[in-house]
C-alpha positions in Angstrom: 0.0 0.0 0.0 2.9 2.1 0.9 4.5 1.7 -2.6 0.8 2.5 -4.4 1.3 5.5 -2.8 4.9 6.4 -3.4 5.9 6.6 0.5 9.2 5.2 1.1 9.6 3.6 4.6 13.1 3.6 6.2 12.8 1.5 8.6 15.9 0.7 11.4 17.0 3.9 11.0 17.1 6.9 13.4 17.3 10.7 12.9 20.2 12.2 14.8 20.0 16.0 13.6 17.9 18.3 11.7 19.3 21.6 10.0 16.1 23.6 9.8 17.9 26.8 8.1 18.8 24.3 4.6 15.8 22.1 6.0 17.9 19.2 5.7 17.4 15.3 7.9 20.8 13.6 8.6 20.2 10.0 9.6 22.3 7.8 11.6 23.7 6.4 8.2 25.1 9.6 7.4 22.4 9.9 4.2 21.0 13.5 4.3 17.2 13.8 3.3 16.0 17.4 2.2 12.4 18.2 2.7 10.0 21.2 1.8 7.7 20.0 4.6 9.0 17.9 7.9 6.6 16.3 10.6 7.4 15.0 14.1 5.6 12.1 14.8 7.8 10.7 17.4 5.3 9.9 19.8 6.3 9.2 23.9 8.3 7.0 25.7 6.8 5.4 28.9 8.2 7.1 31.7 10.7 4.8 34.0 10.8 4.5 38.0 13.3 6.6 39.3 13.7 4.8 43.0 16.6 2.1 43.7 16.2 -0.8 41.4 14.0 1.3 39.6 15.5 -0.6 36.5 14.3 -3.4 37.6 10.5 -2.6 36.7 8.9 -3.5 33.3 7.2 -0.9 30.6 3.6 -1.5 29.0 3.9 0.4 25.9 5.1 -1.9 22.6 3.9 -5.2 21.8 7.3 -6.5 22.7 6.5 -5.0 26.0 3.1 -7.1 26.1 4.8 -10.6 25.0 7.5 -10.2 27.9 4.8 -9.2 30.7 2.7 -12.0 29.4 5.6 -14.6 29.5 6.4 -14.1 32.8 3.5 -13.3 34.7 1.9 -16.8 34.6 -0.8 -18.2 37.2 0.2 -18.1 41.1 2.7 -15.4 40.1 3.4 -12.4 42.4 3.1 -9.1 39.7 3.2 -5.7 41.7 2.2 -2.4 39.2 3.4 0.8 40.3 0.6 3.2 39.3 -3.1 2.9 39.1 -4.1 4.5 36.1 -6.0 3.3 33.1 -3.0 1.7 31.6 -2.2 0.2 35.2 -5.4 -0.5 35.9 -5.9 -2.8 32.7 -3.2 -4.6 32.9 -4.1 -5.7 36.5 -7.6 -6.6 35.3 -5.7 -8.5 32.5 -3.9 -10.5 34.6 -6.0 -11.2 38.0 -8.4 -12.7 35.2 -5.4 -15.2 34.3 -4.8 -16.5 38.1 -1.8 -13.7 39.3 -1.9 -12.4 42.5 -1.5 -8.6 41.7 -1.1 -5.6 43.4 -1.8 -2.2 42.3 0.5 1.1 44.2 -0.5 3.9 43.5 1.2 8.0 44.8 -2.0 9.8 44.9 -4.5 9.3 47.4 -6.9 7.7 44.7 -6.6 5.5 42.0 -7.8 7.2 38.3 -7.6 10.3 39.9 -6.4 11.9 37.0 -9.3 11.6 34.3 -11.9 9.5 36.0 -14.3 11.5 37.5 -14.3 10.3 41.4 -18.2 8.0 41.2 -17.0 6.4 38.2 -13.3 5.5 39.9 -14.3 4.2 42.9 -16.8 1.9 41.1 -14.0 0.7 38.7 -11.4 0.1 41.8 -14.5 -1.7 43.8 -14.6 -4.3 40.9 -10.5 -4.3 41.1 -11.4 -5.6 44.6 -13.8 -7.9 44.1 -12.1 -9.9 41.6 -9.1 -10.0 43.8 -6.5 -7.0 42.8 -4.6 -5.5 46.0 -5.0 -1.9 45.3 -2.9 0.4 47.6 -2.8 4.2 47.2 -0.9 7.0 49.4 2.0 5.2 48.9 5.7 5.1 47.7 7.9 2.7 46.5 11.7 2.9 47.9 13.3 0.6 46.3 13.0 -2.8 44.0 15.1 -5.6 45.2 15.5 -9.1 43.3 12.0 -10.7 44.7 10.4 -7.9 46.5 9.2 -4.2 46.1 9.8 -2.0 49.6 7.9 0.7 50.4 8.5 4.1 51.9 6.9 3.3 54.9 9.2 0.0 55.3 6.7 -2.6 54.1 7.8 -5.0 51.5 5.5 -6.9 48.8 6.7 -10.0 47.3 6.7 -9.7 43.5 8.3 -11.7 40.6 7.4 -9.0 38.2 7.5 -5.6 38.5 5.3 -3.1 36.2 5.7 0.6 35.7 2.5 2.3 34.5 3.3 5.8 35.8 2.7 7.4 32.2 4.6 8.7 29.0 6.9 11.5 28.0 6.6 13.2 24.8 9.9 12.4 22.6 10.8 15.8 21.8 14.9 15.4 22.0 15.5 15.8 18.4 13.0 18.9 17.9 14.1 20.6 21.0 17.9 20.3 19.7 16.9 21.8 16.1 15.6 24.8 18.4 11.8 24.3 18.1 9.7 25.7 21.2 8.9 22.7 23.9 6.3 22.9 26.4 4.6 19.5 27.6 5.3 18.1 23.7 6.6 20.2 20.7 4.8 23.2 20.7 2.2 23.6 17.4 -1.1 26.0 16.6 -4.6 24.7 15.5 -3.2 24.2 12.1 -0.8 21.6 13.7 2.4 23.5 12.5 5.4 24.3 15.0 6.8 27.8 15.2 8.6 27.1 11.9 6.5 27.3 8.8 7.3 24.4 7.4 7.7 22.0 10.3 4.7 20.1 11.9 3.7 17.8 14.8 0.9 15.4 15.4 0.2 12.3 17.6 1.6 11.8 21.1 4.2 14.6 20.9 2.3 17.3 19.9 1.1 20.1 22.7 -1.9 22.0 21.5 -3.1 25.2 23.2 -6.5 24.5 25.2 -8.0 26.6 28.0 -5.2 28.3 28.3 -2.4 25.5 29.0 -0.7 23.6 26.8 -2.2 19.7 26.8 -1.4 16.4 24.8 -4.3 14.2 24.1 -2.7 10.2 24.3 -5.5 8.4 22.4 -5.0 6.1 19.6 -8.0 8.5 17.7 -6.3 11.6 18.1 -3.1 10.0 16.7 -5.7 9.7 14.0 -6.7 13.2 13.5 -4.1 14.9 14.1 -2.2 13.0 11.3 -5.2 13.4 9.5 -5.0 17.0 9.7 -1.0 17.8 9.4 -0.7 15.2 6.6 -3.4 17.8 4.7 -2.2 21.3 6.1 1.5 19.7 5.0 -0.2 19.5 1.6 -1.3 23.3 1.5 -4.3 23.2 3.2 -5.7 25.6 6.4 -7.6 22.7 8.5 -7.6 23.2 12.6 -7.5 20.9 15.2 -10.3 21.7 17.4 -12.9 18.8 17.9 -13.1 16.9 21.1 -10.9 13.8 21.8 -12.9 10.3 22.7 -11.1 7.8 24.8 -12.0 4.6 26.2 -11.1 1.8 28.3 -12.4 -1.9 29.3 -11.8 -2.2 32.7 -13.3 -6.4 33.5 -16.9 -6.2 31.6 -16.5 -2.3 32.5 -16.6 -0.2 29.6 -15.2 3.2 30.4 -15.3 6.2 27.9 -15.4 9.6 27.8 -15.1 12.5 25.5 -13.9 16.2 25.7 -13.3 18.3 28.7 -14.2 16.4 31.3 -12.6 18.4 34.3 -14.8 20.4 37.4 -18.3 20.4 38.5 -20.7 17.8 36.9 -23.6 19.9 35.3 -25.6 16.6 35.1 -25.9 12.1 35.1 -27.8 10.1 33.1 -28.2 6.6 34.4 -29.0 4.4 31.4 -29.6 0.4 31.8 -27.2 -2.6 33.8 -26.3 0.3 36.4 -24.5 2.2 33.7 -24.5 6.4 33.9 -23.1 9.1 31.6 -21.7 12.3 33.7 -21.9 15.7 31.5 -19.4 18.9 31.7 -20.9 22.5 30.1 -19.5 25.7 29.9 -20.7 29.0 31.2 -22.8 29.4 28.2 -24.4 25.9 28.8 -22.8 24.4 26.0 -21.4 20.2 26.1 -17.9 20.4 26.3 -17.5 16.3 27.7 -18.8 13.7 28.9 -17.8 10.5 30.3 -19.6 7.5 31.5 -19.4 3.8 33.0 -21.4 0.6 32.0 -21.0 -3.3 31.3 -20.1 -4.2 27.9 -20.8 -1.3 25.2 -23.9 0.3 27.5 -23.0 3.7 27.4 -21.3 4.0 23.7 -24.1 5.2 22.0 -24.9 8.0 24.5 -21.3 8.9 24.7 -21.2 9.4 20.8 -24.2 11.6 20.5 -22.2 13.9 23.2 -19.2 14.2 20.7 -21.8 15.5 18.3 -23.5 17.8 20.7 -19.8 19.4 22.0 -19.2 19.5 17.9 -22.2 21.7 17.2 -22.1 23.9 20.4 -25.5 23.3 21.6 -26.9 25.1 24.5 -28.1 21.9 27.0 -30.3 22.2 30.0 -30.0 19.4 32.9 -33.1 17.9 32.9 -32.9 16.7 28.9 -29.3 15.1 30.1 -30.7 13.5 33.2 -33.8 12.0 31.8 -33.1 8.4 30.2 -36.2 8.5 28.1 -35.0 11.4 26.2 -33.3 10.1 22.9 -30.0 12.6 22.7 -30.3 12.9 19.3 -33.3 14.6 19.7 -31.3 17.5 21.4 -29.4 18.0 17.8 -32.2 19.3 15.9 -31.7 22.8 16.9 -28.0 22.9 16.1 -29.3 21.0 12.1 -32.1 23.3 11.6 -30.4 26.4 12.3 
């Protein structure tokens, strides 16, 4: 496919410097590659424990990554995770289903606390419990030894495997050396394009400007979109990156999504059927900005993707349309279609 489309992959290779004044690639071959446009698509690393024996723990991030954890961790083993967020959280779920005796630590005084919404967290570290994952938060690891991970406050937890899910870095070595700005990512506009005209940046690495901070969104759709959009502004087009992000995750027969904003107060909950329930963000003009919601299996999918369409036309919503389970969302999209 590739070849049908004249793209030339060179793969094994690695860039090692970029001369943005004669716009010019130098790989570690020594072969120079010239460009008229350049994008960074270097995605993140996962980030590594920084403790004694820190080097000890395992990554979740490549396939390779998956085979390894997967090899090892086999029924009756000891597996300890350092950090309970999605990525954490899933691969616990993963492997207490397969017979390993895991345990879940966690820095922060709550597990998901970082874009769960508290109801819907506690209910997903409930059925952690109940299925038989440790889960301890508050805490911090001093140090990894060969057969057991010690914690600050001197307690020590067996463990034949060690995990670290405590999140990604951009990689943003190469673009920060060829002088391009860097904050949280390589910095780029709605248009996707970095300080220099003709460099862009898309996918994992790229930090966008929303609500007044720069923010990376590390879904597999924006990935999507983003390339979507550079690949065309690359091309001479003026598209912007401005619609909401969806995410999801399966979490035991818990499926977990959300979409957009969904940060301070909820403005209202819909509880739809098998004890599932949608939570929805506004802004000061009443207008969706996210949503997020918990269910078995795909319960809360369809309302989930009616609320990306609602944030995408800017319709004003009152609470009691979002709280009432007999009203069909897509009903609420007529006014934004018939404007």
């Amino acid at each position: 496919m590739l070849r049908d489309k004249a793209i030339t992959l060179l793969d094994g290779l690695q860039a090692i410097s970029l001369d943005r004044e004669v716009r010019c690639v130098t790989l570690s071959t020594g072969v120079k590659l010239g460009y008229d446009k350049l994008l960074f698509a270097t995605g993140a690393s996962a980030r590594q424990l920084t403790c004694d024996g820190g080097e000890r723990a395992l990554s979740l991030r490549t396939v390779h990554d998956a085979a390894r954890i997967y090899d090892i961790a086999q029924p009756g083993t000891k597996v300890v995770i350092v950090g309970a967020g999605l990525i954490g959280l899933e691969l616990a779920a993963v492997l207490v289903a397969r017979g390993v005796d895991v345990s879940v630590l966690e820095y922060a005084p709550v597990a998901l606390g970082r874009n769960v919404p508290r109801p819907l967290a506690q209910r997903i570290v409930d059925r952690h419990v109940s299925e038989g994952s440790h889960i301890f938060c508050g805490v911090e690891v001093d140090s990894i030894t060969a057969g057991h991970v010690v914690l600050a406050d001197g307690r020590m937890l067996a463990a034949n495997l060690v995990v670290a899910a405590i999140g990604v870095a951009p990689r943003t070595g190469l673009a920060a050396v060829a002088g391009l700005a860097i904050e949280n990512g390589v910095c780029v506009n709605d248009n996707l394009c970095t300080d220099d005209p003709h460099v862009f940046a898309a996918g994992d690495c790229a930090s966008v400007q929303r609500g007044g901070i720069r923010q990376r969104f590390e879904t597999w759709q924006n990935a999507q979109i983003q390339g979507d959009i550079a690949g065309r502004n690359m091309a001479g087009g003026q598209h912007a990156f401005d619609g909401p992000v969806w995410f999801w995750s399966d979490q035991f027969d818990l499926g977990l999504q959300g979409v957009g904003q969904t940060n301070g107060a909820v403005f209202a909950t819909r509880k739809v059927d098998n004890d599932a329930e949608v939570l929805f963000y506004v802004n000061e003009a009443s207008q969706l900005v996210g949503a997020v919601g918990l269910g078995r299996g795909n319960a809360i999918a369809k309302d989930i993707k009616l609320a990306q369409k609602l944030i995408e036309a800017g319709v004003s919503i009152v609470a009691e349309h979002l709280n009432d389970p007999d009203i069909n969302l897509k009903t609420l999209l007529k006014p934004a279609t018939t404007a």
